[in-house]
N, CA, C and O atoms as a Maestro MAE file, in Angstrom:
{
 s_m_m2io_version
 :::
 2.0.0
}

f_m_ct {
 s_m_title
 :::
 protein
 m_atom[304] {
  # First column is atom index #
  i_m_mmod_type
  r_m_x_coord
  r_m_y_coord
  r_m_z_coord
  i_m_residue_number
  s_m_chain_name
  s_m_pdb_residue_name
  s_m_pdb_atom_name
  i_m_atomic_number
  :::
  1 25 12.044 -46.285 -53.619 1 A "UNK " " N  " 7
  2 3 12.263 -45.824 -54.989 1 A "UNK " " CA " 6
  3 2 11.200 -44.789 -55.348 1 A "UNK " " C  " 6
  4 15 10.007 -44.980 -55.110 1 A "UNK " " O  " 8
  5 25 11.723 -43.577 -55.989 2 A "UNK " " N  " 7
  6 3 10.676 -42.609 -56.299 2 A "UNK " " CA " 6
  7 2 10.036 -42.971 -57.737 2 A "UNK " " C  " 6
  8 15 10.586 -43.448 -58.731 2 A "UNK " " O  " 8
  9 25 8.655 -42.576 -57.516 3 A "UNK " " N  " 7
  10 3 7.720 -42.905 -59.093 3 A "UNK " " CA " 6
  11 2 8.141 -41.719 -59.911 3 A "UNK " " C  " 6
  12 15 7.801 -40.644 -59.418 3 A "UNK " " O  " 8
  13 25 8.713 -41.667 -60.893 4 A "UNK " " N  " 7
  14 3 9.356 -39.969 -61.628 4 A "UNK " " CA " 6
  15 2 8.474 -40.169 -63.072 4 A "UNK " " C  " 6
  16 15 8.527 -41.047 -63.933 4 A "UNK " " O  " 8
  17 25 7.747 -39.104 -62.954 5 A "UNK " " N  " 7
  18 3 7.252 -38.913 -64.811 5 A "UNK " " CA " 6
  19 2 7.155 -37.823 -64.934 5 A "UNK " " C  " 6
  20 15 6.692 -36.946 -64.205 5 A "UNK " " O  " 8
  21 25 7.902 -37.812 -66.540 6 A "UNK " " N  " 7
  22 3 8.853 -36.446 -66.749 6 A "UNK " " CA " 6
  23 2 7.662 -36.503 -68.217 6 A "UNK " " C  " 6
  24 15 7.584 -37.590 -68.790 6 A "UNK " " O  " 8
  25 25 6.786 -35.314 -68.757 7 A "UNK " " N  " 7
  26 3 6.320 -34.543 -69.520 7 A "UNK " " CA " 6
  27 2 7.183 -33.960 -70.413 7 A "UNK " " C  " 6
  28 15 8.021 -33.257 -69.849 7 A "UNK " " O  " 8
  29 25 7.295 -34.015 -71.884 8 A "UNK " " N  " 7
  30 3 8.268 -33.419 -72.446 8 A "UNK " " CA " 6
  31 2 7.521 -33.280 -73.810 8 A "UNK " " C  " 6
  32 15 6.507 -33.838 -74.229 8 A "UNK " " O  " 8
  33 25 8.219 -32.506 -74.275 9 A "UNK " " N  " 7
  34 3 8.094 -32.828 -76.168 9 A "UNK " " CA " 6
  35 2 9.442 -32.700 -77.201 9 A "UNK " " C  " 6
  36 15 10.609 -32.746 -76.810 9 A "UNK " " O  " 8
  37 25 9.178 -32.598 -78.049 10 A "UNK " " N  " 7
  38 3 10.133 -33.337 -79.178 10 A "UNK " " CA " 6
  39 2 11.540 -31.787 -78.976 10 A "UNK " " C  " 6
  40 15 12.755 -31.966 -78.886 10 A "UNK " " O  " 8
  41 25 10.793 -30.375 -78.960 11 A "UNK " " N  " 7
  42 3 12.008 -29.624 -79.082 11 A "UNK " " CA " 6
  43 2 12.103 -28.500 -78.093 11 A "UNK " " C  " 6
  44 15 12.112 -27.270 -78.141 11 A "UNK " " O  " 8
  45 25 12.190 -29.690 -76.927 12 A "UNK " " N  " 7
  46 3 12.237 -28.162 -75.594 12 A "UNK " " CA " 6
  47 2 13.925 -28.740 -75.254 12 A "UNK " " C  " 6
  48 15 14.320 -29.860 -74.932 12 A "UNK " " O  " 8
  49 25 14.233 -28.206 -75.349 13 A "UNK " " N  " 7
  50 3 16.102 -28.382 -74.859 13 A "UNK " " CA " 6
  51 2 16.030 -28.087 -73.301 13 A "UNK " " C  " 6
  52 15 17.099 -28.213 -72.704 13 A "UNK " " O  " 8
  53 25 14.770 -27.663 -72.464 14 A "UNK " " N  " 7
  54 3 15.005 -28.017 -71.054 14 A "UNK " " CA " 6
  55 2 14.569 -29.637 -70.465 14 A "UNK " " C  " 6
  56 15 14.937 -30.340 -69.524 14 A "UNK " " O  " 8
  57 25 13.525 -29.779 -71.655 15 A "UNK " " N  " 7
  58 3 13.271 -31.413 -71.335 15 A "UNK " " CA " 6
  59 2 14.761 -32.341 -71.347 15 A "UNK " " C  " 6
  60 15 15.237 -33.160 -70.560 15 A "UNK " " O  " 8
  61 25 15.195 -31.792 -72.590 16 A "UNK " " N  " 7
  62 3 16.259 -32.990 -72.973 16 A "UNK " " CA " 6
  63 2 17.145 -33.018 -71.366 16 A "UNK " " C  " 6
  64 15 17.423 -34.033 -70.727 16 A "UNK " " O  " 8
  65 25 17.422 -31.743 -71.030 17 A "UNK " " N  " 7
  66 3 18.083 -31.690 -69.789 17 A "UNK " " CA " 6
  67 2 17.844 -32.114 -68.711 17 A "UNK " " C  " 6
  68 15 18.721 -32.359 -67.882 17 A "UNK " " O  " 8
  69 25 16.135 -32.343 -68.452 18 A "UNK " " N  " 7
  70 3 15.944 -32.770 -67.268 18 A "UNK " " CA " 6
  71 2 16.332 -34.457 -67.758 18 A "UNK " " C  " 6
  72 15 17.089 -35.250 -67.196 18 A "UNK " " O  " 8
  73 25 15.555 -34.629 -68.932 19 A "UNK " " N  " 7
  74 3 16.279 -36.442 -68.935 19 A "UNK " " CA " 6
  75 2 17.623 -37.207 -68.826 19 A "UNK " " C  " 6
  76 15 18.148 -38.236 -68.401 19 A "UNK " " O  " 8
  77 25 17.854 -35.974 -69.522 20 A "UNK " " N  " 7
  78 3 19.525 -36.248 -69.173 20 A "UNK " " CA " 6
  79 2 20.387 -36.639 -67.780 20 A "UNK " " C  " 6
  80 15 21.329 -37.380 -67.499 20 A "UNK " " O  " 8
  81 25 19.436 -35.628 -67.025 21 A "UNK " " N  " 7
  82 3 20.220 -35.059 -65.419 21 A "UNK " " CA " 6
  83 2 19.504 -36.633 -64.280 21 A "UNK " " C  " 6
  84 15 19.980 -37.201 -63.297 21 A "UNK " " O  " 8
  85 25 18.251 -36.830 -65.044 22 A "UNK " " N  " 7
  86 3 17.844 -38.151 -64.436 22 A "UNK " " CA " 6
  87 2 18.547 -39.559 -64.486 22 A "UNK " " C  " 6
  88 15 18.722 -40.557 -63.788 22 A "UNK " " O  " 8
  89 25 18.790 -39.145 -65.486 23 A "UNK " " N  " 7
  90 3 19.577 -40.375 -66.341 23 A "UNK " " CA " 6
  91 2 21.159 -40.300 -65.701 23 A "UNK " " C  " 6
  92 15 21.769 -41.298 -65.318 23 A "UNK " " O  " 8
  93 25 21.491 -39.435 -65.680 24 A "UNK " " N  " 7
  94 3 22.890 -39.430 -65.014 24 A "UNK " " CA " 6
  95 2 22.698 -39.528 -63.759 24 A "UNK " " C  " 6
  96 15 23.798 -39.604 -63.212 24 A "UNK " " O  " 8
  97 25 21.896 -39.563 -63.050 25 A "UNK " " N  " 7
  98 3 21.881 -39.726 -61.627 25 A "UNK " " CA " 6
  99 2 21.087 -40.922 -61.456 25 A "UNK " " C  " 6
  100 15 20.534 -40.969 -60.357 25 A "UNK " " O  " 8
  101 25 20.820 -42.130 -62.404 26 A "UNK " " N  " 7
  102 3 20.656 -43.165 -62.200 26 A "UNK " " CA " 6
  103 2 19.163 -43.517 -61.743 26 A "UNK " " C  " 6
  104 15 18.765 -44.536 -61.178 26 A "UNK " " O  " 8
  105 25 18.379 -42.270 -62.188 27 A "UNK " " N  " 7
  106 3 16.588 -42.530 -62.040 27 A "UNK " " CA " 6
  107 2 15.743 -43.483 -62.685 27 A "UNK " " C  " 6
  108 15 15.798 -43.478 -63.914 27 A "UNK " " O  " 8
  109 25 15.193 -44.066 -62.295 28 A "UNK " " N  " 7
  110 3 14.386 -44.555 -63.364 28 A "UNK " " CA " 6
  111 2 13.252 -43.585 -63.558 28 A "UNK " " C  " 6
  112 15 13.116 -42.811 -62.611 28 A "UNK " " O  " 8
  113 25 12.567 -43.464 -64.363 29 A "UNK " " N  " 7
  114 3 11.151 -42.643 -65.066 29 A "UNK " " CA " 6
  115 2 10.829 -42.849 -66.426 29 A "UNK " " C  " 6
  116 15 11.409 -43.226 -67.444 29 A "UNK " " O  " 8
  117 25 9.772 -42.495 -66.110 30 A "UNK " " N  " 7
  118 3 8.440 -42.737 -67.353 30 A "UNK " " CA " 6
  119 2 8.725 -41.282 -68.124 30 A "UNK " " C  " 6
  120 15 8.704 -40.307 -67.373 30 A "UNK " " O  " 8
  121 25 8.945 -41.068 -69.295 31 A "UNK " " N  " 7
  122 3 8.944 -40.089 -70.228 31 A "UNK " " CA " 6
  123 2 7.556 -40.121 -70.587 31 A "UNK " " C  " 6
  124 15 7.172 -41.282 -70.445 31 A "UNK " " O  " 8
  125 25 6.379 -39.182 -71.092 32 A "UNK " " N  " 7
  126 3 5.335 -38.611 -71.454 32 A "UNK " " CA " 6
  127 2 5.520 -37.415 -72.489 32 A "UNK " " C  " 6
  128 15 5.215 -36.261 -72.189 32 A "UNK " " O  " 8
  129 25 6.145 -37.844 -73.972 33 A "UNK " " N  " 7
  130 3 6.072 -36.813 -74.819 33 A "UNK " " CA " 6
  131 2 4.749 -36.306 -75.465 33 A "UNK " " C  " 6
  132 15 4.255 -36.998 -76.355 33 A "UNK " " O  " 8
  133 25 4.071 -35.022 -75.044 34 A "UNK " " N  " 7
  134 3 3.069 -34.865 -74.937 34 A "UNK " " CA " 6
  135 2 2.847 -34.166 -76.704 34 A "UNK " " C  " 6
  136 15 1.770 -33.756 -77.137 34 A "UNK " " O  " 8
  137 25 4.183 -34.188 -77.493 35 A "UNK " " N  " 7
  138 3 3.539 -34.393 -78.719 35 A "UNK " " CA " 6
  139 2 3.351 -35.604 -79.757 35 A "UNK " " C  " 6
  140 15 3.014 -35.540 -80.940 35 A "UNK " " O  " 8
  141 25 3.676 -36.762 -78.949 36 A "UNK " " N  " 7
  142 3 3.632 -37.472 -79.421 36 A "UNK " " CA " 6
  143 2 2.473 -38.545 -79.399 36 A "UNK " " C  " 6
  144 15 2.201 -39.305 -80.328 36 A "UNK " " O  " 8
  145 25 1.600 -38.446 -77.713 37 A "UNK " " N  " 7
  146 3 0.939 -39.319 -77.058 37 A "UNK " " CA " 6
  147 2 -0.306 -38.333 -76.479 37 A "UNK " " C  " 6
  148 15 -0.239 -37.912 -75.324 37 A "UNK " " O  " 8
  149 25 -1.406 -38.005 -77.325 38 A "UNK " " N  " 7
  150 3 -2.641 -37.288 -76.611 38 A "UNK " " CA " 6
  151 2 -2.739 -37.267 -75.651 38 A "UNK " " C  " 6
  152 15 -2.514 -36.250 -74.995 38 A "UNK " " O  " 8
  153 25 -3.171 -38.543 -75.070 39 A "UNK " " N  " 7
  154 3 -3.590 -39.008 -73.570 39 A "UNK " " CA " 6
  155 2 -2.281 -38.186 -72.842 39 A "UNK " " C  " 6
  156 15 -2.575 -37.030 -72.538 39 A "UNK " " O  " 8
  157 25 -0.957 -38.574 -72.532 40 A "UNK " " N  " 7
  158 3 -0.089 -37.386 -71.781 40 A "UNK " " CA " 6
  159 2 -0.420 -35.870 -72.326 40 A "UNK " " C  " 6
  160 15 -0.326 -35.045 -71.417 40 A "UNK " " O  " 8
  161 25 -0.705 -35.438 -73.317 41 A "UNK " " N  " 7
  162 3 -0.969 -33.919 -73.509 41 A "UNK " " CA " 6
  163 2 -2.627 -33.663 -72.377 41 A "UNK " " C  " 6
  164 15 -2.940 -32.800 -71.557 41 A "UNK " " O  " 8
  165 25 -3.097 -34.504 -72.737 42 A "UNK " " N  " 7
  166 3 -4.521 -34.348 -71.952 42 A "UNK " " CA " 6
  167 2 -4.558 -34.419 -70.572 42 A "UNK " " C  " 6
  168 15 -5.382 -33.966 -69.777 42 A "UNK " " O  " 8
  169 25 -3.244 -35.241 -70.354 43 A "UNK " " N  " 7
  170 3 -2.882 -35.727 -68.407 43 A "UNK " " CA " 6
  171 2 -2.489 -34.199 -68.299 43 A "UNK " " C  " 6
  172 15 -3.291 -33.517 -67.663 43 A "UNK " " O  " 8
  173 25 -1.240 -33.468 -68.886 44 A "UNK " " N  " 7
  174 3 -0.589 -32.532 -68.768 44 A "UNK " " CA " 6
  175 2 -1.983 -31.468 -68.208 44 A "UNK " " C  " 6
  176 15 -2.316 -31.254 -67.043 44 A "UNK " " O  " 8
  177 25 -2.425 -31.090 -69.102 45 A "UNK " " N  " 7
  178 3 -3.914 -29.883 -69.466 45 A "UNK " " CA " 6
  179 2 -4.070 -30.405 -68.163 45 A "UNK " " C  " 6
  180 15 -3.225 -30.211 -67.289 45 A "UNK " " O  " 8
  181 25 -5.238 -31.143 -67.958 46 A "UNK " " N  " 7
  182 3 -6.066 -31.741 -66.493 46 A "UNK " " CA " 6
  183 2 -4.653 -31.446 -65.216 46 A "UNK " " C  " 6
  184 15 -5.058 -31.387 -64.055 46 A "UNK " " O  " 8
  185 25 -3.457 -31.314 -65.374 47 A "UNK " " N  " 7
  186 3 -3.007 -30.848 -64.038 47 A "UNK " " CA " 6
  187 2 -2.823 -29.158 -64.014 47 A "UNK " " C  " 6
  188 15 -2.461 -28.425 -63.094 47 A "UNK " " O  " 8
  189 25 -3.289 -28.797 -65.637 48 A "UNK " " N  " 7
  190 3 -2.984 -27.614 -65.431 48 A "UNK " " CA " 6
  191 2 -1.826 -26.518 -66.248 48 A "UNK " " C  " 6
  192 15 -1.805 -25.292 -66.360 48 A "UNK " " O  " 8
  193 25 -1.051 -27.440 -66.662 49 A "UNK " " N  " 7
  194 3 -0.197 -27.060 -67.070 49 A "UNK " " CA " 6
  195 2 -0.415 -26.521 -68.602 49 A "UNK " " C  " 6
  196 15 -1.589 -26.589 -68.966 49 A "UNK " " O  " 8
  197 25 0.620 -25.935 -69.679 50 A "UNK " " N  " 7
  198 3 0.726 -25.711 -70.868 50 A "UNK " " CA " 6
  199 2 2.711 -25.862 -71.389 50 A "UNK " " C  " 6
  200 15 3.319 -25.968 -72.455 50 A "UNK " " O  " 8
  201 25 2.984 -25.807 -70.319 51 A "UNK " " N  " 7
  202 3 4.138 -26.083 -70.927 51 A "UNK " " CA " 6
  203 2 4.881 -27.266 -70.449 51 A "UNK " " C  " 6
  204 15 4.433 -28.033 -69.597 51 A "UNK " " O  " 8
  205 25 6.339 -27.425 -71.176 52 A "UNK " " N  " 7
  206 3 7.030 -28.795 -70.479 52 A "UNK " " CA " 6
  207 2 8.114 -28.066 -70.329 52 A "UNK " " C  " 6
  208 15 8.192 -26.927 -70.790 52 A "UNK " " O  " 8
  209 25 9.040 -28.627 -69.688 53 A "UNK " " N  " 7
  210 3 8.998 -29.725 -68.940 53 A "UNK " " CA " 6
  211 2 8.592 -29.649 -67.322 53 A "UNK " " C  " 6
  212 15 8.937 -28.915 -66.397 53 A "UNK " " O  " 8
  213 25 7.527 -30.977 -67.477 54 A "UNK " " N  " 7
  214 3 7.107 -31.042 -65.593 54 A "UNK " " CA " 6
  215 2 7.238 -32.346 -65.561 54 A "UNK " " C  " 6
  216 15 6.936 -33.220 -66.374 54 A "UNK " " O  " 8
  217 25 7.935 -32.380 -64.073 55 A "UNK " " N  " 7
  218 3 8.653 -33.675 -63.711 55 A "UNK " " CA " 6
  219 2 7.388 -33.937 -62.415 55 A "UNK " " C  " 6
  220 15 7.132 -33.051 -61.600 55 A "UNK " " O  " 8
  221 25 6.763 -35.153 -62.414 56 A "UNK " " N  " 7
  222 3 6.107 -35.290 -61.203 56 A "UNK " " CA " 6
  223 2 6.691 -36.836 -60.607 56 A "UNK " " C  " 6
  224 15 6.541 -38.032 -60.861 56 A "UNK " " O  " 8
  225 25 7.493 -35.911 -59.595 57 A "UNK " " N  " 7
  226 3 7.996 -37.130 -58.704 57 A "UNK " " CA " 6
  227 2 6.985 -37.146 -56.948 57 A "UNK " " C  " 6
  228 15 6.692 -36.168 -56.261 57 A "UNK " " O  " 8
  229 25 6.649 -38.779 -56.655 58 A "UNK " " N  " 7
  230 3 5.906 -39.048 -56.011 58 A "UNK " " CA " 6
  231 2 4.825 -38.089 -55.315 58 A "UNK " " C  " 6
  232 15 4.684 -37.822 -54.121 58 A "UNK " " O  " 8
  233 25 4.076 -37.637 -56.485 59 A "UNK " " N  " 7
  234 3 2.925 -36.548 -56.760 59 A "UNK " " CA " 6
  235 2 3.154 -35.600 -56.689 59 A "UNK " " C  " 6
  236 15 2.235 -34.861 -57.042 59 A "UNK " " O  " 8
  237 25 4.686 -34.761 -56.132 60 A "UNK " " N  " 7
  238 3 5.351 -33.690 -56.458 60 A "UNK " " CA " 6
  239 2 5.227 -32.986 -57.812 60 A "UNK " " C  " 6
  240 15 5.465 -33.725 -58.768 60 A "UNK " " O  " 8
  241 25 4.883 -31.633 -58.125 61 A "UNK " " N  " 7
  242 3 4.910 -31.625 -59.339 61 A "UNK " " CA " 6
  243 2 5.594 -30.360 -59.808 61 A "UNK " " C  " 6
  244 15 5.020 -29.271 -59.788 61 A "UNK " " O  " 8
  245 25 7.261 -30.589 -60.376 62 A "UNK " " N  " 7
  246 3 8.280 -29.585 -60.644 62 A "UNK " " CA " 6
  247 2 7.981 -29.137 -61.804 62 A "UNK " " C  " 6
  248 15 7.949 -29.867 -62.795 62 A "UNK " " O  " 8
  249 25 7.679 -27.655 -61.829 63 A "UNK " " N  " 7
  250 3 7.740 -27.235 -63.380 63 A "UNK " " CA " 6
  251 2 8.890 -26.430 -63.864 63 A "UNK " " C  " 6
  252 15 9.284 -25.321 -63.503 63 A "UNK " " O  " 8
  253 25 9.462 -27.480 -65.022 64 A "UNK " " N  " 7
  254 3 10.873 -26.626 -65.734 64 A "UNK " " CA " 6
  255 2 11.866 -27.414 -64.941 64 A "UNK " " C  " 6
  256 15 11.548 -27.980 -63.895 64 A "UNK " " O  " 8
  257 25 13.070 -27.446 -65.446 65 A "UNK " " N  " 7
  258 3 14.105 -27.664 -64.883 65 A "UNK " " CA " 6
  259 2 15.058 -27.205 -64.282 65 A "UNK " " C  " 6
  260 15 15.951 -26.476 -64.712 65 A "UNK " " O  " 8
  261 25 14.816 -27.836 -62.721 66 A "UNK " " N  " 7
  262 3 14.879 -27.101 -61.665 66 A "UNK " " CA " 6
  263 2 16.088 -28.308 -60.639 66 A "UNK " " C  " 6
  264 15 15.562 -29.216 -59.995 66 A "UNK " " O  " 8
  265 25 17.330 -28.175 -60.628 67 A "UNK " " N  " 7
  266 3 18.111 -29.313 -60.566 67 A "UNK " " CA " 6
  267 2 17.886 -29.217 -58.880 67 A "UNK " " C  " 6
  268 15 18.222 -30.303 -58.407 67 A "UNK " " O  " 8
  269 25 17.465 -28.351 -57.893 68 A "UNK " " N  " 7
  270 3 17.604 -28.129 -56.444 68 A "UNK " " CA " 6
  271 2 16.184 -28.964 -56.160 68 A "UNK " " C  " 6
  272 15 16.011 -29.811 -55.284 68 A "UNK " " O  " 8
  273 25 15.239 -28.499 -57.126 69 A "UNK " " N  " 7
  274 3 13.837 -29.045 -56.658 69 A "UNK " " CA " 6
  275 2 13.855 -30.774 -57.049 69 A "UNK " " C  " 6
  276 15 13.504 -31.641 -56.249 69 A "UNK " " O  " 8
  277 25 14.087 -30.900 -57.715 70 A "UNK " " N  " 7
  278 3 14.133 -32.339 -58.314 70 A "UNK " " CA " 6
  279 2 14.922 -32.959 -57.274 70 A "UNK " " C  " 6
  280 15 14.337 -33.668 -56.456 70 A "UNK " " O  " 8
  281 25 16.232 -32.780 -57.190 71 A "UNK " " N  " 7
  282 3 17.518 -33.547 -56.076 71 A "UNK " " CA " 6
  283 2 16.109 -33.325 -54.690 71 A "UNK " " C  " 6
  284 15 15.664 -34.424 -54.361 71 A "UNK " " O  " 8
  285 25 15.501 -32.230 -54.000 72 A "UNK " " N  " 7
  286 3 14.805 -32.495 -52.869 72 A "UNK " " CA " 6
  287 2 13.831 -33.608 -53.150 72 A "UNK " " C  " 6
  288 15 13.923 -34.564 -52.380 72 A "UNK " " O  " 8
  289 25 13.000 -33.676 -54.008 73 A "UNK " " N  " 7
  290 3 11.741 -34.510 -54.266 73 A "UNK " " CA " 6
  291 2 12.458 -35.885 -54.247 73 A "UNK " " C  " 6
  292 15 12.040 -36.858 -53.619 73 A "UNK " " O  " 8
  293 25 13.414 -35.865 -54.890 74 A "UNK " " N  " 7
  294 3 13.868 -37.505 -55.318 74 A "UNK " " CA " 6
  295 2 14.099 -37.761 -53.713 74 A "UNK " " C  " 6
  296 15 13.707 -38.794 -53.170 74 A "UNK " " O  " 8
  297 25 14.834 -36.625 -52.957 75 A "UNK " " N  " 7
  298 3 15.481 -37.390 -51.240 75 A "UNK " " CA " 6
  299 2 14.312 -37.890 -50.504 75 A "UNK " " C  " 6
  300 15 14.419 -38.923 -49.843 75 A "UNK " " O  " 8
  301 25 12.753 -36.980 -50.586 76 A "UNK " " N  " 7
  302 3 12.261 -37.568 -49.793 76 A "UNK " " CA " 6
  303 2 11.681 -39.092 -49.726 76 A "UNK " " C  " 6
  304 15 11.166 -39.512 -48.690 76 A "UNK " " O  " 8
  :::
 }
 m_bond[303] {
  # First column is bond index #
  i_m_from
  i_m_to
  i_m_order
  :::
  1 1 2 1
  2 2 3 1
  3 3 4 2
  4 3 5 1
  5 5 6 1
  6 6 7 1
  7 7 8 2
  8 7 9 1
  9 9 10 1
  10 10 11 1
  11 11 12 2
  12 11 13 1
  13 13 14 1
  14 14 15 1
  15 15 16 2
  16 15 17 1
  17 17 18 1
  18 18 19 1
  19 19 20 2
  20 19 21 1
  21 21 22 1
  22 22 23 1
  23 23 24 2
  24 23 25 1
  25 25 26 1
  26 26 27 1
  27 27 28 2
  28 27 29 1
  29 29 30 1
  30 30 31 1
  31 31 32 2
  32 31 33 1
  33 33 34 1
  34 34 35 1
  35 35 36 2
  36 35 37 1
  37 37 38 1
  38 38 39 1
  39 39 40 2
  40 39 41 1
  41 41 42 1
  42 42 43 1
  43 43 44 2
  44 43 45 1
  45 45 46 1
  46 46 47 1
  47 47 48 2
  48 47 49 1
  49 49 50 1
  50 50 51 1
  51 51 52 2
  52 51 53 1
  53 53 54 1
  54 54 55 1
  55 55 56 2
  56 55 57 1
  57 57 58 1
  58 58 59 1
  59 59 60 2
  60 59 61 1
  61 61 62 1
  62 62 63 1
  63 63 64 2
  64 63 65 1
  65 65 66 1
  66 66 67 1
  67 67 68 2
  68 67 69 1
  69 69 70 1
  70 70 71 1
  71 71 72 2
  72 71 73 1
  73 73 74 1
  74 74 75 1
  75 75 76 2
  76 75 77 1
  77 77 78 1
  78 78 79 1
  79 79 80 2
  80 79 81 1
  81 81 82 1
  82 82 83 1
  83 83 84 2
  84 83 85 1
  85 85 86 1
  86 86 87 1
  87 87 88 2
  88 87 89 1
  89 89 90 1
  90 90 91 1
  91 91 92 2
  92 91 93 1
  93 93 94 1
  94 94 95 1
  95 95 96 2
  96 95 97 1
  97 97 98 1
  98 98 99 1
  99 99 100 2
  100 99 101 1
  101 101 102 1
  102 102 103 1
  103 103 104 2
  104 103 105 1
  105 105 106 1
  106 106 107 1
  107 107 108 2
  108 107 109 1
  109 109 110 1
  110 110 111 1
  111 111 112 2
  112 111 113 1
  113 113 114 1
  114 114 115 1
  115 115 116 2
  116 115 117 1
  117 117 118 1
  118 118 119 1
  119 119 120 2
  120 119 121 1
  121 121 122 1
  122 122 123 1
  123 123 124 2
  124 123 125 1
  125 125 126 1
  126 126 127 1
  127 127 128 2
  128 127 129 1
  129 129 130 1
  130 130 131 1
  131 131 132 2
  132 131 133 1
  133 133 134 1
  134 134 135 1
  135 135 136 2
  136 135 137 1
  137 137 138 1
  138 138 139 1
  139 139 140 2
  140 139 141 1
  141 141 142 1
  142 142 143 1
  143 143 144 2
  144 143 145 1
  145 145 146 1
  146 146 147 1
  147 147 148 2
  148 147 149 1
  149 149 150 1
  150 150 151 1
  151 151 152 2
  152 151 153 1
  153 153 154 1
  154 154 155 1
  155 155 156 2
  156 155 157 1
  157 157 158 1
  158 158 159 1
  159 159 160 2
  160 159 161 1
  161 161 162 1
  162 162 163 1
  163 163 164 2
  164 163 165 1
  165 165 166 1
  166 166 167 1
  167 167 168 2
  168 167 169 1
  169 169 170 1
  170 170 171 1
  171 171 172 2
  172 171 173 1
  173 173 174 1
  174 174 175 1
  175 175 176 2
  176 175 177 1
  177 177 178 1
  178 178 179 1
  179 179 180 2
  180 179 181 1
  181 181 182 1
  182 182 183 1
  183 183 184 2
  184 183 185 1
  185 185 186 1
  186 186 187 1
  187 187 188 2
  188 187 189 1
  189 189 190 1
  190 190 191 1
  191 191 192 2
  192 191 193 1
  193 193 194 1
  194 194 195 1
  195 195 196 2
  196 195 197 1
  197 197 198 1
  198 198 199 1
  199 199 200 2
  200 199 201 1
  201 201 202 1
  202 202 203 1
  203 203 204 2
  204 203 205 1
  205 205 206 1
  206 206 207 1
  207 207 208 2
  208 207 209 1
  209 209 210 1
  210 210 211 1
  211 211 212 2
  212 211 213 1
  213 213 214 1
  214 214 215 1
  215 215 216 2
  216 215 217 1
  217 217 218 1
  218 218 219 1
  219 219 220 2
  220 219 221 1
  221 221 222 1
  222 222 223 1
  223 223 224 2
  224 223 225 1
  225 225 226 1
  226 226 227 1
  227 227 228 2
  228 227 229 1
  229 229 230 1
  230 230 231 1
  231 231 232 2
  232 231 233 1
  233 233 234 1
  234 234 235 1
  235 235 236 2
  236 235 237 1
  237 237 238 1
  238 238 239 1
  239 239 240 2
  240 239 241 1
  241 241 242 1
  242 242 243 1
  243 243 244 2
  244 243 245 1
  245 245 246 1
  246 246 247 1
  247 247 248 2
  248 247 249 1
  249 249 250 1
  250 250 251 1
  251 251 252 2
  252 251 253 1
  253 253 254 1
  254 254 255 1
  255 255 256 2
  256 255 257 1
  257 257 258 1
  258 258 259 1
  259 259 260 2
  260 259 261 1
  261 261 262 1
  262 262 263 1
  263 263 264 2
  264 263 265 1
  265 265 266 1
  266 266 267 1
  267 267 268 2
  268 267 269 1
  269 269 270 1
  270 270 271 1
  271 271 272 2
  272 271 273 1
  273 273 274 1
  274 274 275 1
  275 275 276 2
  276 275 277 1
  277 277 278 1
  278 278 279 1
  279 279 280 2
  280 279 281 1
  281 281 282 1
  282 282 283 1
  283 283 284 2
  284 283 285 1
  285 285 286 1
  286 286 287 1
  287 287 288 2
  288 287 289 1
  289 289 290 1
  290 290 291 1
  291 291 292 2
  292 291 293 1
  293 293 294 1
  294 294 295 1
  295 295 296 2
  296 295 297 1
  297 297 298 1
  298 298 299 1
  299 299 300 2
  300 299 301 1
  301 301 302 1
  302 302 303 1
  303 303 304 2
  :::
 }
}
């Protein structure tokens, strides 16, 4: 089973999509709305990032929604 935590906030319409696309393909994952929860905005920063959505599946780390990269990460 892959570890999936998906970074998001309240009005990115690519987040909603990546949850969506997880969710329909029967993933489990940890959501991290990084305007809602400091500590995930602060995880986010410390990897680097500034925007959402980044999906980090088993330390993979996809930025944006990216339905080819995600389907590879989840196979391995």
């Amino acid at each position: 089973m892959s570890k999936v935590q998906v970074y998001t906030s309240n009005t990115c319409p690519y987040c909603t999509m990546a949850v969506d696309y997880l969710k329909d393909k029967g993933v489990e994952f940890e959501e991290r709305n990084v305007q809602e929860d400091p500590q995930a905005r602060d995880e986010l920063i410390s990897k680097g990032y500034t925007g959402v959505p980044v999906l980090v599946i088993n330390e993979e780390e996809i930025v944006g929604f990216d339905q080819a990269k995600i389907d590879a990460a989840l196979a391995k």
